[in-house]
GUNUPA-532827 format. One record per residue: residue in three letters; residue number from 0; x, y, z of N, C-alpha, C, O in turn. Coordinates in nm, 4 decimals. Layout:
<atoms>
  aa   i     n_c1     n_c2     n_c3    ca_c1    ca_c2    ca_c3     c_c1     c_c2     c_c3     o_c1     o_c2     o_c3
 ala NUM        X        Y        Z        X        Y        Z        X        Y        Z        X        Y        Z
...
</atoms>
This chain:
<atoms>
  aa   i     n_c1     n_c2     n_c3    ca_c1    ca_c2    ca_c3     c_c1     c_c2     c_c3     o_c1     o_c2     o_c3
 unk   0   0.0848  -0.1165   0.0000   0.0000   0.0000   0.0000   0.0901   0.1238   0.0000   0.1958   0.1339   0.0622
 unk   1   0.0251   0.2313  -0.0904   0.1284   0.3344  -0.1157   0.0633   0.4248   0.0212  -0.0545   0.4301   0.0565
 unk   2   0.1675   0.4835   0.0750   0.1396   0.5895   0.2102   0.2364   0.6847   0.1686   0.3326   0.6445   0.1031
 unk   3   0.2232   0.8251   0.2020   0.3140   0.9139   0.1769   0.3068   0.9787   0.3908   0.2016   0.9623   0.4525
 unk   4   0.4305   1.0429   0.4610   0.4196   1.1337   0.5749   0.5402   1.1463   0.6081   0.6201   1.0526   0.6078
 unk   5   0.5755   1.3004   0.6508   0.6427   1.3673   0.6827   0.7165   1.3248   0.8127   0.6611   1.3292   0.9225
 unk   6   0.8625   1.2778   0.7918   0.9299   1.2262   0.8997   1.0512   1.3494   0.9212   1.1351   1.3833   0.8377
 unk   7   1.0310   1.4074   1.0678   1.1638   1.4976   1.0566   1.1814   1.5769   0.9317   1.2846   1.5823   0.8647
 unk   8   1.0425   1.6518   0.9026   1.0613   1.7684   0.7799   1.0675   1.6739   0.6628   1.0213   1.7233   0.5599
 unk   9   1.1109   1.5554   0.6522   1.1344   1.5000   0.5051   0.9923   1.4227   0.4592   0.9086   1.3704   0.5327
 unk  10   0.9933   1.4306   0.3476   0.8806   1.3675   0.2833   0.8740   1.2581   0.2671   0.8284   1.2754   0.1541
 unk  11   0.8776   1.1411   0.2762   0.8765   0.9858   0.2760   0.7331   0.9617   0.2283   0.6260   0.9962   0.2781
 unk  12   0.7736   0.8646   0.0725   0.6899   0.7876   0.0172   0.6902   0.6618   0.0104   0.7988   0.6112   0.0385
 unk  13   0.6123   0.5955  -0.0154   0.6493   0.4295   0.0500   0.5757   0.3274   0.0012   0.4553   0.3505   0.0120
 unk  14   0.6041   0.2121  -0.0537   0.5392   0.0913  -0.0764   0.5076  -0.0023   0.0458   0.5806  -0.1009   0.0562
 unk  15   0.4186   0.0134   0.1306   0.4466  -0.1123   0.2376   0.3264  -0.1548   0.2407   0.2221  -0.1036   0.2001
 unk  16   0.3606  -0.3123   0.3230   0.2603  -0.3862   0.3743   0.1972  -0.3555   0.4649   0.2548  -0.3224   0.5685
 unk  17   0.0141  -0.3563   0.4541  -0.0669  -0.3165   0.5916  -0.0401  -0.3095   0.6946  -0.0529  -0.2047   0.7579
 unk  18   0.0196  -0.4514   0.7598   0.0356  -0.5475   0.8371   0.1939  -0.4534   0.9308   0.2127  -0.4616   1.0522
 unk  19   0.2608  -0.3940   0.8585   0.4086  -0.3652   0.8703   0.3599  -0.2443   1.0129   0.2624  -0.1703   1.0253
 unk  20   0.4560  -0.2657   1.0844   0.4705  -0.1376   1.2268   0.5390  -0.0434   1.1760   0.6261  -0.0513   1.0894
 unk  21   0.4740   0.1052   1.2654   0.5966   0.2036   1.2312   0.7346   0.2148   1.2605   0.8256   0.2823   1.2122
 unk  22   0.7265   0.1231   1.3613   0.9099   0.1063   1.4025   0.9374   0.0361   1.2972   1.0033   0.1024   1.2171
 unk  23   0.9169  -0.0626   1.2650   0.9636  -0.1386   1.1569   1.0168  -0.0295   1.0656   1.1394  -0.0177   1.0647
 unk  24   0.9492   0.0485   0.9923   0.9229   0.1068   0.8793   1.0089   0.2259   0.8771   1.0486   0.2867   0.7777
 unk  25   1.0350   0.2540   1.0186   1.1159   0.3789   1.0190   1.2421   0.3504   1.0345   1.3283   0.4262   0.9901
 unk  26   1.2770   0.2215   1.1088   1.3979   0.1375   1.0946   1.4743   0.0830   0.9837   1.5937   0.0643   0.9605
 unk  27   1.3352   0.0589   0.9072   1.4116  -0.0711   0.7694   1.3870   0.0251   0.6578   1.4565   0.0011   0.5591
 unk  28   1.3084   0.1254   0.6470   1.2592   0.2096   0.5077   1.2958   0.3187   0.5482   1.2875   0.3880   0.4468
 unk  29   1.3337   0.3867   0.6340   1.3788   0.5586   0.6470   1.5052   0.5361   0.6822   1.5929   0.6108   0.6387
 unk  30   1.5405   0.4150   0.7785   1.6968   0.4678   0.8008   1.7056   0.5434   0.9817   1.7947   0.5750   1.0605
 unk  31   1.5845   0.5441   0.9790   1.6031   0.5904   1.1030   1.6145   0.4744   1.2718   1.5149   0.4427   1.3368
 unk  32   1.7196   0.4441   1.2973   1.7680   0.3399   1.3663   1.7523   0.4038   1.5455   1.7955   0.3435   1.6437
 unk  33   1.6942   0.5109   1.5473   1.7070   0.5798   1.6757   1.5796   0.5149   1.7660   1.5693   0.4899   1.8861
 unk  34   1.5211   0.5051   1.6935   1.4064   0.4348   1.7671   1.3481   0.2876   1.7499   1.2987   0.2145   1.6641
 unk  35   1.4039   0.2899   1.9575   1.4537   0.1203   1.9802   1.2867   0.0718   1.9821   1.1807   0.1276   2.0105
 unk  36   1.3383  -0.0991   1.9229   1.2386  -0.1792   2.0081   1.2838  -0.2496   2.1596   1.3728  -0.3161   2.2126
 unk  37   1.2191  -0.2166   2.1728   1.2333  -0.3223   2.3066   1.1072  -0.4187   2.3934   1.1501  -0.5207   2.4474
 unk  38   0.9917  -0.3964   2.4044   0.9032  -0.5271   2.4538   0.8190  -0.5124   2.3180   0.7367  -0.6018   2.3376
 unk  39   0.7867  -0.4595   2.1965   0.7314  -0.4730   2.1047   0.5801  -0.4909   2.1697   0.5197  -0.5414   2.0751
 unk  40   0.4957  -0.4793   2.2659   0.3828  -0.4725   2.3142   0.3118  -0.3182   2.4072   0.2004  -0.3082   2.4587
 unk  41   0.4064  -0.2306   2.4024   0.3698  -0.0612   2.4136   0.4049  -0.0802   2.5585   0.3036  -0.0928   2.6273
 unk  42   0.4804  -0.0840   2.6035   0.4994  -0.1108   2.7663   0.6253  -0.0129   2.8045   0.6361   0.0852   2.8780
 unk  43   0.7255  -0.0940   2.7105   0.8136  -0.0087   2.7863   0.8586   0.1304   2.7276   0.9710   0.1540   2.7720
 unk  44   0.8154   0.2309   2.6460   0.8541   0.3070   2.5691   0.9753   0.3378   2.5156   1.0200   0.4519   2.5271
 unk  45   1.0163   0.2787   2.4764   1.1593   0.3024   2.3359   1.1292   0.3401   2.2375   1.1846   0.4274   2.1707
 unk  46   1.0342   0.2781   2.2130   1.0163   0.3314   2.0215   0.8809   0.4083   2.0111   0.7934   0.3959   1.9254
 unk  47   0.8860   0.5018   2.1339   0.8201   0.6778   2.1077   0.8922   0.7110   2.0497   1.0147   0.6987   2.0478
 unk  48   0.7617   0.8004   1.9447   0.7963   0.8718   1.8699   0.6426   1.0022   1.8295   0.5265   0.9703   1.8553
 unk  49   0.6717   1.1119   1.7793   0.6039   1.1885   1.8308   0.4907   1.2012   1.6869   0.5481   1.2316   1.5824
 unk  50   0.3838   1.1864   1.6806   0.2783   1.1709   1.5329   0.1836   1.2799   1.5566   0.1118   1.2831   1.6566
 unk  51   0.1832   1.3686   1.4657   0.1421   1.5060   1.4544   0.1399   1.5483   1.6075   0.0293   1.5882   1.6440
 unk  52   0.2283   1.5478   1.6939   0.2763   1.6439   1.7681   0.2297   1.5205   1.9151   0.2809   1.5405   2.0252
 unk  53   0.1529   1.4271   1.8988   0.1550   1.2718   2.0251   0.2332   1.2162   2.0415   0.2716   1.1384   1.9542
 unk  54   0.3064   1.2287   2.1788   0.4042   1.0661   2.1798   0.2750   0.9472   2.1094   0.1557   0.9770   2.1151
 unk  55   0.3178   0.8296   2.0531   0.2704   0.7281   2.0640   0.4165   0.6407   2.0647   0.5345   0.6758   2.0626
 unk  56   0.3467   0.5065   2.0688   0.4598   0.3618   2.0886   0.4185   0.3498   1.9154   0.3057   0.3457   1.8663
 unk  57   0.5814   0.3452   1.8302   0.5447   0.3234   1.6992   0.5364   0.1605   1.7136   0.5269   0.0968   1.6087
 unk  58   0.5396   0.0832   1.8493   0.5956  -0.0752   1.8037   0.4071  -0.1179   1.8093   0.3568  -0.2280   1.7870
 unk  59   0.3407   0.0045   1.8445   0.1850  -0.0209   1.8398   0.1048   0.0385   1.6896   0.0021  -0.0171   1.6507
 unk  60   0.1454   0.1171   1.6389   0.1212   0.1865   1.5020   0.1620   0.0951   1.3770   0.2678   0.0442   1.3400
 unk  61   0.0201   0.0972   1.3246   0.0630   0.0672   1.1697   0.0999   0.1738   1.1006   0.0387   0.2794   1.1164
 unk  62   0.2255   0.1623   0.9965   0.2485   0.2692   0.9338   0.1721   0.2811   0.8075   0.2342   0.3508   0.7273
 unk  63   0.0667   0.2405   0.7647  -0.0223   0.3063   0.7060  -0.1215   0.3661   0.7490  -0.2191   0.3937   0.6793
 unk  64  -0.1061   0.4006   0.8994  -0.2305   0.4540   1.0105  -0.1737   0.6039   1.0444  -0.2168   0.6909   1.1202
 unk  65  -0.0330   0.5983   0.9378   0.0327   0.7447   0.9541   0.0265   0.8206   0.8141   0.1161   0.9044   0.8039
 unk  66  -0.0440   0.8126   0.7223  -0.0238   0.8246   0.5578  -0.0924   0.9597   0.6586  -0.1594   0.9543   0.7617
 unk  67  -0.0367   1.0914   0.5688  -0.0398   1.2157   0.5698  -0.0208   1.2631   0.6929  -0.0403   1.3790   0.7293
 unk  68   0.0328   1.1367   0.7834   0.1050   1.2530   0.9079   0.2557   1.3161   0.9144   0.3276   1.2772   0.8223
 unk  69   0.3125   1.4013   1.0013   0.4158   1.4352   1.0367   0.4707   1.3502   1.1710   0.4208   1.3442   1.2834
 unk  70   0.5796   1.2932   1.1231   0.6077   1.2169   1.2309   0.7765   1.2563   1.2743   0.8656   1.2365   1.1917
 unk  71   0.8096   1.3185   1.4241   0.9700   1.3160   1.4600   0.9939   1.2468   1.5524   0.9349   1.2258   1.6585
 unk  72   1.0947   1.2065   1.5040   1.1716   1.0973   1.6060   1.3164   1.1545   1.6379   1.3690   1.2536   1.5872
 unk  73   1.3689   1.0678   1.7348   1.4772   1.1490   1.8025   1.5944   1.2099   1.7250   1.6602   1.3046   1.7680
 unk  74   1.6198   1.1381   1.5868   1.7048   1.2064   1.4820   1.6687   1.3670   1.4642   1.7560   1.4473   1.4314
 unk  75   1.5391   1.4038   1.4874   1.4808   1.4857   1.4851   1.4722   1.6181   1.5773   1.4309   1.7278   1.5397
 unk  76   1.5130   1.5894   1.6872   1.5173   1.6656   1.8009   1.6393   1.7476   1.7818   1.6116   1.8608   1.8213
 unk  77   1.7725   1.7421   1.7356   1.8628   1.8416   1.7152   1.7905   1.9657   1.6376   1.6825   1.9442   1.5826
 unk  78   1.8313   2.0554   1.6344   1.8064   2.1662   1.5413   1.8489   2.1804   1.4170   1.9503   2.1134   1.3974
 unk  79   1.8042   2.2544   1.3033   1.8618   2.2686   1.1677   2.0223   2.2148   1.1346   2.0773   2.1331   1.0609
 unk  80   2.0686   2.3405   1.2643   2.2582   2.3750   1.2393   2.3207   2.2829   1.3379   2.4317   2.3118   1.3825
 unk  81   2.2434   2.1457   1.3859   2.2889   2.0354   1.4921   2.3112   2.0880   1.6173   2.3821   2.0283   1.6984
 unk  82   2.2502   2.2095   1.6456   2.2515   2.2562   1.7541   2.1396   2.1260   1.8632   2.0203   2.1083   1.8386
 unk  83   2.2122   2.0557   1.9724   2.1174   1.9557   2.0843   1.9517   2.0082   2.0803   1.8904   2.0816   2.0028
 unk  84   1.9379   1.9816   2.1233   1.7810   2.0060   2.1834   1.8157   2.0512   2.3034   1.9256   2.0118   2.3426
 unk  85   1.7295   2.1529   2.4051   1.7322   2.1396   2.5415   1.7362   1.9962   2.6682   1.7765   1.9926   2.7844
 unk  86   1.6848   1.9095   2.5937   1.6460   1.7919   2.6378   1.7885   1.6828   2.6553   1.8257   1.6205   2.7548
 unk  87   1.8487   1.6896   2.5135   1.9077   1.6552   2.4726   2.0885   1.7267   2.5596   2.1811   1.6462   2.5504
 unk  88   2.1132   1.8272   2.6130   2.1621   1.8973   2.6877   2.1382   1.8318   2.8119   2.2122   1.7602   2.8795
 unk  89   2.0317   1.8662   2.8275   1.9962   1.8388   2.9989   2.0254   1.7026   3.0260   2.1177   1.6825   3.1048
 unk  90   1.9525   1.5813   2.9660   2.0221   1.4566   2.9918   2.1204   1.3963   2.9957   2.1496   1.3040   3.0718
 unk  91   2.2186   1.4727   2.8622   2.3718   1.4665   2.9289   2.4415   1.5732   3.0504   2.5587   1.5627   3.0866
 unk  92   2.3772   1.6421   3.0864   2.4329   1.7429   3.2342   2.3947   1.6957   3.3299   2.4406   1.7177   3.4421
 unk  93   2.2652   1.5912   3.2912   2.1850   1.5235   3.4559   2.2166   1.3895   3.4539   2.1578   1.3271   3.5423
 unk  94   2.3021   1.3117   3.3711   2.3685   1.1820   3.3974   2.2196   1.1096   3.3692   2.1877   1.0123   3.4374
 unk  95   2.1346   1.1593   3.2705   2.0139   1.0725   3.3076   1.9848   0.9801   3.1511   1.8920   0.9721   3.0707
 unk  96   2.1367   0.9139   3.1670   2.1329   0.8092   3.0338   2.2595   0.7151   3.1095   2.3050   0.7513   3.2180
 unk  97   2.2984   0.6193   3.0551   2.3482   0.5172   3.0816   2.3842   0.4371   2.9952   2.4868   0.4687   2.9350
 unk  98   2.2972   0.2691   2.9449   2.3276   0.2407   2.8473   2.2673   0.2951   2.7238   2.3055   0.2693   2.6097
 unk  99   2.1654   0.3760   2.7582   2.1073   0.4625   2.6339   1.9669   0.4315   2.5479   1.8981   0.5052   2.4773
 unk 100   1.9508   0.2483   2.5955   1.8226   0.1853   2.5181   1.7043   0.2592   2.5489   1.6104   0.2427   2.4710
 unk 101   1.6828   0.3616   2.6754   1.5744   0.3732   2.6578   1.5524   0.5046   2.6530   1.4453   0.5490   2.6944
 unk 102   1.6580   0.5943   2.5976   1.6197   0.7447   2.6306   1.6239   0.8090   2.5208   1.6602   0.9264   2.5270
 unk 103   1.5753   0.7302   2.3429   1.5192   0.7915   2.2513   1.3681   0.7883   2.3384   1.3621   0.9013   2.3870
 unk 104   1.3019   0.7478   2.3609   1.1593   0.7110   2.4101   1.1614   0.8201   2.5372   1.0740   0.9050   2.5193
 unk 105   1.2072   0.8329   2.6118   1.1942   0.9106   2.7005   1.2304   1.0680   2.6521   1.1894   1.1694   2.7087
 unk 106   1.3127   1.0633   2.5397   1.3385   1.2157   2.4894   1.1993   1.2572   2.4160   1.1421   1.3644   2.4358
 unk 107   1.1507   1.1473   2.3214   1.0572   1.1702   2.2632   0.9430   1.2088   2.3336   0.8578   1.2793   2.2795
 unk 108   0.9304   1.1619   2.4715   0.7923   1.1479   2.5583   0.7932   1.2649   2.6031   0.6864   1.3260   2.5992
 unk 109   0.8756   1.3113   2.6418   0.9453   1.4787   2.7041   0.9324   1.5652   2.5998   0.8424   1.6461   2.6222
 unk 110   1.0025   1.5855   2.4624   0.9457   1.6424   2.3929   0.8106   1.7056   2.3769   0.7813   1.8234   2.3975
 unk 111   0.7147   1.5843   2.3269   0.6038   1.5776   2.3140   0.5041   1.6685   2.4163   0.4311   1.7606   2.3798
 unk 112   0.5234   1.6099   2.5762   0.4763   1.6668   2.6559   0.5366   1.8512   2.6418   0.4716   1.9523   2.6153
 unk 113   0.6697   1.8350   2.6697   0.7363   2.0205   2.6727   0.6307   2.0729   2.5887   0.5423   2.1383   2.6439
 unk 114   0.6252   2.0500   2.4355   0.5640   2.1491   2.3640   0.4293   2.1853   2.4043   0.4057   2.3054   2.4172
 unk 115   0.3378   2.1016   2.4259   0.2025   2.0862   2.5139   0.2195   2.1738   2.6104   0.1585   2.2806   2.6042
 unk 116   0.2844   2.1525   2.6913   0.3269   2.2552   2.8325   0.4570   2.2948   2.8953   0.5155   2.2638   2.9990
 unk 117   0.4843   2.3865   2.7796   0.6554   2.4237   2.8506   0.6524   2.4440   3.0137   0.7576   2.4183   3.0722
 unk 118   0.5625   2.4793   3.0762   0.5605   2.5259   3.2359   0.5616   2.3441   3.2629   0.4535   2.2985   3.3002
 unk 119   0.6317   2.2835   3.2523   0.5742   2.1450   3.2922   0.7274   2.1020   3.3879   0.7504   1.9840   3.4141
 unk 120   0.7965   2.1837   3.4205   0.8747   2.2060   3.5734   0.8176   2.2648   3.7109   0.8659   2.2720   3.8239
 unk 121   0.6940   2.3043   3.6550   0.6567   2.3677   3.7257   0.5366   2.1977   3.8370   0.5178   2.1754   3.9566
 unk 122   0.5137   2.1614   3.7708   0.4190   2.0354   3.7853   0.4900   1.9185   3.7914   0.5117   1.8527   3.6896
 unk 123   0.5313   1.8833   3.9071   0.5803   1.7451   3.9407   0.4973   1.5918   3.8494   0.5399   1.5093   3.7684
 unk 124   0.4170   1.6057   3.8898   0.2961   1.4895   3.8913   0.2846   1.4753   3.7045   0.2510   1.3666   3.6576
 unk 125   0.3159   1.5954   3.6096   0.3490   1.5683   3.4636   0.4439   1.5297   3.4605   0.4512   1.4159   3.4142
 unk 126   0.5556   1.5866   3.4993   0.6796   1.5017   3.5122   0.7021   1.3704   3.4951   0.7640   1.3039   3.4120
 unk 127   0.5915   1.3299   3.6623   0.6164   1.1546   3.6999   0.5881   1.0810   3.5974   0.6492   0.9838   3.5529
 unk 128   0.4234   1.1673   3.5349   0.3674   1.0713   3.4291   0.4260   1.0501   3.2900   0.3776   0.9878   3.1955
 unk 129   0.5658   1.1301   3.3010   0.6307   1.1222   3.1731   0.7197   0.9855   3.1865   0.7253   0.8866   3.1135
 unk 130   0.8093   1.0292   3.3484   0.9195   0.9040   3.3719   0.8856   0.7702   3.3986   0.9539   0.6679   3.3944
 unk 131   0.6982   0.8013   3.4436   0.6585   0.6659   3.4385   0.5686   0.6018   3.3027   0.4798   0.5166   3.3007
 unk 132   0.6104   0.6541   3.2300   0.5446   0.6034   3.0959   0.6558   0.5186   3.0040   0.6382   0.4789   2.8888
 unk 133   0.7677   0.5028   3.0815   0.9017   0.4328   2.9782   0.9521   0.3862   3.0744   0.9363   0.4495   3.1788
 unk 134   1.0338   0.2561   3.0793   1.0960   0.1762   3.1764   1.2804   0.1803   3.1686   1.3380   0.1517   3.0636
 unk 135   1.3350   0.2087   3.2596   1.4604   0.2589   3.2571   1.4697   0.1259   3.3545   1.3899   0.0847   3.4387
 unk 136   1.6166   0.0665   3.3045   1.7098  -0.0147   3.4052   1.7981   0.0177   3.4774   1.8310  -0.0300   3.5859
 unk 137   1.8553   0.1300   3.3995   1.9856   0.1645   3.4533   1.9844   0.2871   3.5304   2.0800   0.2935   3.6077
 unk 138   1.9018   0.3916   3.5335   1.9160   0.5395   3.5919   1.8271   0.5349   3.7446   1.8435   0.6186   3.8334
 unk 139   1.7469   0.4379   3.7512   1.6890   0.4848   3.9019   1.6219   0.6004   3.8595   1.5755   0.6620   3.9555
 unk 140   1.5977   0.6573   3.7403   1.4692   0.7484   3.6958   1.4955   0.9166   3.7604   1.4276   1.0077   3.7130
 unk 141   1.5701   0.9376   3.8397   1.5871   1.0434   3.9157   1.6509   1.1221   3.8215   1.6073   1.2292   3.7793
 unk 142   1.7363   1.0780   3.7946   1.8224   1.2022   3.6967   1.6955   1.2445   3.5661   1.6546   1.3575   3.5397
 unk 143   1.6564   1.1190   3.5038   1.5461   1.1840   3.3836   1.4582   1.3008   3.4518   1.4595   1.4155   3.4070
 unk 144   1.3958   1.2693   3.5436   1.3055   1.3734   3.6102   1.3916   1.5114   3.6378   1.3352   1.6159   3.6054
 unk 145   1.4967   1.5185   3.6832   1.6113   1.6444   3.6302   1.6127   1.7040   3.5207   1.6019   1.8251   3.5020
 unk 146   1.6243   1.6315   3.4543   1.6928   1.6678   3.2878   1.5178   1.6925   3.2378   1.5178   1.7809   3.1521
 unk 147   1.4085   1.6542   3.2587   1.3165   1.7180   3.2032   1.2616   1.8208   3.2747   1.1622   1.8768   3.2285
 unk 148   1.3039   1.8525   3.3690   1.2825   1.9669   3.4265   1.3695   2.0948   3.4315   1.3479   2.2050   3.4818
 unk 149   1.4731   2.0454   3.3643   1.6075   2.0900   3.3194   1.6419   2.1692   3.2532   1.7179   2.2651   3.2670
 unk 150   1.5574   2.1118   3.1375   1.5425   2.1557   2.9829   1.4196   2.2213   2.9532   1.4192   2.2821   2.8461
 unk 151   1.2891   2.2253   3.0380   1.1624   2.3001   3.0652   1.2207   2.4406   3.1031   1.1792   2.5452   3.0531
 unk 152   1.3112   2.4338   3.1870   1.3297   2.5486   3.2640   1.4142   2.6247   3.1566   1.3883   2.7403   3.1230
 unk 153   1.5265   2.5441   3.1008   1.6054   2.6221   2.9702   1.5040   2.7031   2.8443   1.5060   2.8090   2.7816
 unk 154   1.4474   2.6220   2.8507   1.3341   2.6697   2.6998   1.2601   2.7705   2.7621   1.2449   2.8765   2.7015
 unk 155   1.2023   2.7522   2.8940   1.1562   2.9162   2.9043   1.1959   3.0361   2.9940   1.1246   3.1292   3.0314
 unk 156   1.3861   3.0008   3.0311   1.4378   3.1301   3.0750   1.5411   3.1037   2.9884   1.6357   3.0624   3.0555
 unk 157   1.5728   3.1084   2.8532   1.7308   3.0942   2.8363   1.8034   3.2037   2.8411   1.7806   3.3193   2.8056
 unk 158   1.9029   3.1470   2.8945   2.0173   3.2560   2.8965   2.0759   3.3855   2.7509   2.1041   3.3509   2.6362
 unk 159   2.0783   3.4847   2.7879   2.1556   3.5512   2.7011   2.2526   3.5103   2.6021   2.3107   3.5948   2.5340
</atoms>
């Protein structure tokens, strides 16, 4: 089935099977390798990714359930001139990565939420529901809750 949607500004057209996931599709047909699988049943969030402006779990999305959306994934989160993301900053200043499997999904989930509500340092309890929406092994979760509060706070006082 032909689907055409906007991944990270680019236009992607596509021959795929119904049946095919968007992780799949963004893995094996875009190239985009940033977004992990990991329980392939929407549990543990790795392979968030953000669809007209929603986290969803792409390992739950058919990618023909995305034909004419805009979809970014963490390749996506740098800026034009590779300038980090705030997010992307903050998690390396707050130690809140490790082996790394799960913090495309957690950047993406943060994302998603920031734009919705940049004041979202201000609100613990959005926070939680961000760090508890993706399963981390290695961080003890404390530092992510930093670094998204981190990077909330950067985006709406930045420095001179």
């Amino acid at each position: 089935m032909k689907i055409s949607f906007r991944v990270n500004g680019v236009e992607q057209i596509l021959d795929v099977e119904p049946r095919r996931l968007l992780a799949d599709v963004l893995r094996d047909e875009c190239g985009l390798t940033g977004t992990h699988l990991g329980c392939e049943h929407g549990i543990c969030g790795a392979c968030t990714v953000l669809m007209d402006g929603k986290a969803v779990r792409s390992c739950l999305v058919l990618a023909v359930q995305c034909d004419g959306s805009s979809l970014r994934t963490v390749e996506g989160l740098a800026g034009p001139d590779g300038e980090p993301h705030p997010l992307q900053r903050a998690f390396s200043a707050e130690h809140a990565l490790q082996c790394g499997f799960c913090t495309p999904g957690f950047l993406m989930a943060a994302a998603g939420a920031l734009e919705a509500d940049p004041a979202i340092d201000d609100d613990p309890e959005a926070i939680e529901g961000i760090v508890g929406s993706n399963i981390c092994r290695c961080t003890g979760y404390e530092p992510i809750r930093r670094a998204i509060a981190r990077a909330a706070k950067e985006q709406r006082y930045p420095t001179a």
